[in-house]
C-alpha positions, -999 to 999 in steps of 0.1 A, spaced: -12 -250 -574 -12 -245 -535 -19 -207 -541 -46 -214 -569 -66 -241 -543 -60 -211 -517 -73 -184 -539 -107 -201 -547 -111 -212 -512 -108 -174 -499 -136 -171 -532 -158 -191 -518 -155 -183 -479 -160 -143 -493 -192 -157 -513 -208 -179 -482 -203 -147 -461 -221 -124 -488 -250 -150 -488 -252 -150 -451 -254 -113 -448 -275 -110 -480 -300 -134 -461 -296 -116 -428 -303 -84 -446 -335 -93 -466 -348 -127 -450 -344 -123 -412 -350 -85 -406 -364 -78 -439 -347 -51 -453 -353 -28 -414 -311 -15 -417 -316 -6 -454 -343 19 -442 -377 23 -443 -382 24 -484 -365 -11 -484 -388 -28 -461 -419 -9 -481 -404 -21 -513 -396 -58 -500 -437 -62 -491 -445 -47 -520 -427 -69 -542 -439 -99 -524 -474 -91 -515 -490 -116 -541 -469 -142 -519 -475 -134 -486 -506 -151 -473 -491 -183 -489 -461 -179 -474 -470 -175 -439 -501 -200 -443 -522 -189 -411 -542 -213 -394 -576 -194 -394 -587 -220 -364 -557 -210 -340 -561 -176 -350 -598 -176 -343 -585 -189 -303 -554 -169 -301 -564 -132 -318 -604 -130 -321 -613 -143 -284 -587 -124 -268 -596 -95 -288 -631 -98 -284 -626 -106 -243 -606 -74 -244 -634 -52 -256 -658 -64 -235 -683 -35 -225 -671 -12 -252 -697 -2 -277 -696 16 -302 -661 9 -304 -633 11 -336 -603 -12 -337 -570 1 -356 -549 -31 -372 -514 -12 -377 -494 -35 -401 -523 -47 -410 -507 -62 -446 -533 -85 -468 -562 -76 -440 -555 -104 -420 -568 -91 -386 -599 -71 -403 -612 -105 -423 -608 -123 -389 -627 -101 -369 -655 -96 -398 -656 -132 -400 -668 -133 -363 -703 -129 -356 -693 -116 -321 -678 -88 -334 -696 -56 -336 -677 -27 -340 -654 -16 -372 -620 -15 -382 -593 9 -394 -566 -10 -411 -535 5 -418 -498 -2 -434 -474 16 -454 -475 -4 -484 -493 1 -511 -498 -37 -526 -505 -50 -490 -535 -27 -492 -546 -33 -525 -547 -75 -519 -564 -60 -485 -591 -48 -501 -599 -74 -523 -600 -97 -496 -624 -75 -473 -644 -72 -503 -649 -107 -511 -664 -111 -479 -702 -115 -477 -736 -92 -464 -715 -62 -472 -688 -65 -440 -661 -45 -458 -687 -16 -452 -674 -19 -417 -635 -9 -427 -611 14 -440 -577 11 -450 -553 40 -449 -515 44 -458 -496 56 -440 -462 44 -421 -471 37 -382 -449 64 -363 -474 93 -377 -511 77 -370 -534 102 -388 -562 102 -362 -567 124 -329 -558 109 -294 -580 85 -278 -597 72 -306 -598 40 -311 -610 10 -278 -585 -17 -295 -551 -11 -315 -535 -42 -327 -501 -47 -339 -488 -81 -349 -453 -94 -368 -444 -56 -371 -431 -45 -345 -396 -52 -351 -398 -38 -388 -403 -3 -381 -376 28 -386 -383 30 -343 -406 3 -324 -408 31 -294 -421 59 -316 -445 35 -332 -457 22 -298 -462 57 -288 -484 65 -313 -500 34 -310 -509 45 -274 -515 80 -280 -547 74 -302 -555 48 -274 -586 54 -255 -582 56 -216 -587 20 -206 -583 10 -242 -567 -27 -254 -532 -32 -269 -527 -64 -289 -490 -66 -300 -461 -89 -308 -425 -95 -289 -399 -111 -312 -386 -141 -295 -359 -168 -305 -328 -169 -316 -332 -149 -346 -348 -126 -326 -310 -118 -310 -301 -111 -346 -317 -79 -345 -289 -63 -337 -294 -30 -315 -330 -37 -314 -333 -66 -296 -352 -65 -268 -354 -88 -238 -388 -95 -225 -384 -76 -194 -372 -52 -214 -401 -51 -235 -429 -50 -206 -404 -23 -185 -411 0 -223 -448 -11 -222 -450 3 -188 -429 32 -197 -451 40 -220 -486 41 -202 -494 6 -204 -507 -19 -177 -520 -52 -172 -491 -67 -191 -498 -100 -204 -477 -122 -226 -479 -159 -241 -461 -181 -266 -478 -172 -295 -457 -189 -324 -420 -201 -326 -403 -171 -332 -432 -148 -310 -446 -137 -277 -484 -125 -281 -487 -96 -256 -516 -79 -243 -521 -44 -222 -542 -16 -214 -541 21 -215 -540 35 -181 -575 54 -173 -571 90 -169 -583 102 -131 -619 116 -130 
């Protein structure tokens, strides 16, 4: 009896831990140590969801992406913004929404469903705003456009999904005009930490920014589990 009790408790233990690193695998980095294809397949599969899932607050997104956004392109006209990540359009429909806003959008993300509830979205809109965007696929650490293209690049709740966030930042610079805006994400939080070998501290973080030809750091408490951070490109010497 005693071994019977022991062998079912060692059954369940074994089944708890499989749950735990089943939920650590697809829940808390979504699918990032399975590779690439997992993470494309895991928004895929859960596009339809998504929006309802992470329920933004078009109000507080309004204050904490458009004005910011908009503050950081301030002077810059014609300009182009790239949304990298950009999922269901949610950056795009925010900035069309915004009478302020003036220039037009590249949106971009690896997965094909994403894109496709993107464009319905951008197409619902009125006056003919989608006009004003395109959507591309393609995976962020290979940006199809020529340097110093676009004023803004934004990057939110991505970052830490990606084969390499470094390679992806690059890129994200690289197509960066001289002076240009960087909107981006930190992961913050204890689950943050469970990102094993890719967490990042925040001075970490900035030192790579900087590393990476970035200035005018800026960061705020953005949401529970992330850091909104801002930069610039550094201008190139007449």
């Amino acid at each position: 009896m005693f071994l019977n009790n022991m062998n079912w408790i060692v059954i369940a233990v074994a089944i708890l831990a499989l749950g735990l690193v089943m939920y650590w695998l697809f829940v808390v980095t979504e699918g990032v140590y399975l590779g690439r294809r997992m993470v494309i397949w895991l928004y895929d599969v859960t596009a339809k969801k998504y929006d309802g899932i992470k329920q933004f607050d078009a109000g507080h997104e309004q204050q904490t992406i458009v004005e910011p956004l908009l503050n950081g392109l301030a002077g810059e006209d014609p300009y182009w913004v790239l949304d990298v990540a950009t999922g269901t359009g949610r950056v795009p429909a925010l900035l069309l929404k915004s009478p302020n806003f003036t220039g037009r959008i590249v949106g971009l993300d690896a997965a094909g469903q994403m894109l496709a509830l993107a464009s319905a979205k951008l197409n619902a809109l009125s006056n003919g705003q989608n006009k004003r965007t395109v959507l591309v696929q393609q995976v962020a650490e290979a940006l199809p456009f020529p340097e110093d293209t676009f004023s803004a690049v934004t990057c939110l709740e991505a970052l830490e999904f990606f084969p390499s966030e470094v390679n992806a930042l690059r890129e994200m610079v690289r197509v960066l005009r001289p002076g240009g805006f960087l909107m981006t994400t930190r992961r913050r939080g204890y689950e943050a930490r469970l990102f094993i070998g890719r967490y990042r501290s925040t001075e970490e973080f900035e030192d790579l920014l900087g590393d990476l030809g970035l200035i005018e750091v800026t960061r705020n408490h953005w949401q529970v589990n992330y850091d909104l951070v801002t930069a610039r490109k550094v201008k190139r010497d007449p």
